[in-house]
N, C-alpha and C positions, 0 to 999 in steps of 0.2 A: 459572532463567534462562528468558526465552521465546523462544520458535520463533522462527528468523530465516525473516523474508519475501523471496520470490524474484516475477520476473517471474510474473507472472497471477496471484498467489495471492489470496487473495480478503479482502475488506475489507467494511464496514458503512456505506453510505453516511449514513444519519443522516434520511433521505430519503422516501416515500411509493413513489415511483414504480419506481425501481430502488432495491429495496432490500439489495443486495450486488452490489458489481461488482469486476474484477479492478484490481490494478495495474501500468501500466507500467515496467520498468526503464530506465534511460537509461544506463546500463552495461552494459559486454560481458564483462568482463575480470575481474571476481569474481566466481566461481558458489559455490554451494550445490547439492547434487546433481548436476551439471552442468547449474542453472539461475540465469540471472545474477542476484541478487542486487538486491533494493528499498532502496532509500536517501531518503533524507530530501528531500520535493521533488520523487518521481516521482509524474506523473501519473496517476489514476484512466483509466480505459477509458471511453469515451463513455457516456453513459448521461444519463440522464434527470430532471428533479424535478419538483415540482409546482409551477406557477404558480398563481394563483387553483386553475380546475378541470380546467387543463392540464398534460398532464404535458410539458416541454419541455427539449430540451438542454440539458444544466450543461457546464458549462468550467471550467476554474480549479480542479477540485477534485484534491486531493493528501494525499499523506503528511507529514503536519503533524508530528512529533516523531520522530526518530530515539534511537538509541543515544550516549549521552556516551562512548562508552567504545571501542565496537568501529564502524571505519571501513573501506568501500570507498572506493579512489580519492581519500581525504581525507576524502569525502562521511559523516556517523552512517547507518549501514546500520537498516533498518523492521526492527521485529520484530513479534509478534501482540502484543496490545494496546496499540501506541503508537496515537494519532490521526490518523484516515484520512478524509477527505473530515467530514464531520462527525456521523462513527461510531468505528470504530478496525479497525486490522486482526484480522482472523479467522483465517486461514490463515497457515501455515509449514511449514519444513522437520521431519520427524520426528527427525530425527537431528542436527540443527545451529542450535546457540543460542548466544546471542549475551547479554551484559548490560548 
């Protein structure tokens, strides 16, 4: 089973510019470690791409697939290799996984 993702843990953006950035949780109330726990649809941390030959603020980037299976708050909680901004996540819990 893979590492379940928690707030900041880190991700692959898919991208030139910032090419790993963390995730935001938008939950307080499930942790992991006692760190709240990434779910489906939490936002990337500010960060950057490439325009032409600019590197320029991305928005809108997120945790694209969650867990079928295991849920915070309702929400499919992130584990490392689900799709992340248009990379996947990298980072998780050593000790807490999820399927």
């Amino acid at each position: 089973m893979p590492k379940l993702c928690r707030d900041n843990d880190l991700g692959l953006t898919g991208h030139p510019c910032t090419t790993q950035i963390g995730v935001k949780a938008t939950q307080f109330t499930v942790r992991a470690n006692g760190i709240p726990v990434a779910r489906l649809n939490d936002p990337a941390l500010p960060h950057t791409w490439l325009v032409g030959i600019h590197c320029v603020n991305h928005s809108g980037a997120k945790v694209n697939v969650g867990s079928s299976t295991v849920f915070a708050e309702g929400i499919s909680v992130a584990r490392v290799t689900d799709s992340f901004d248009f990379g996947e996540m990298i980072e998780g819990s050593d000790n807490v996984r999820a399927g």
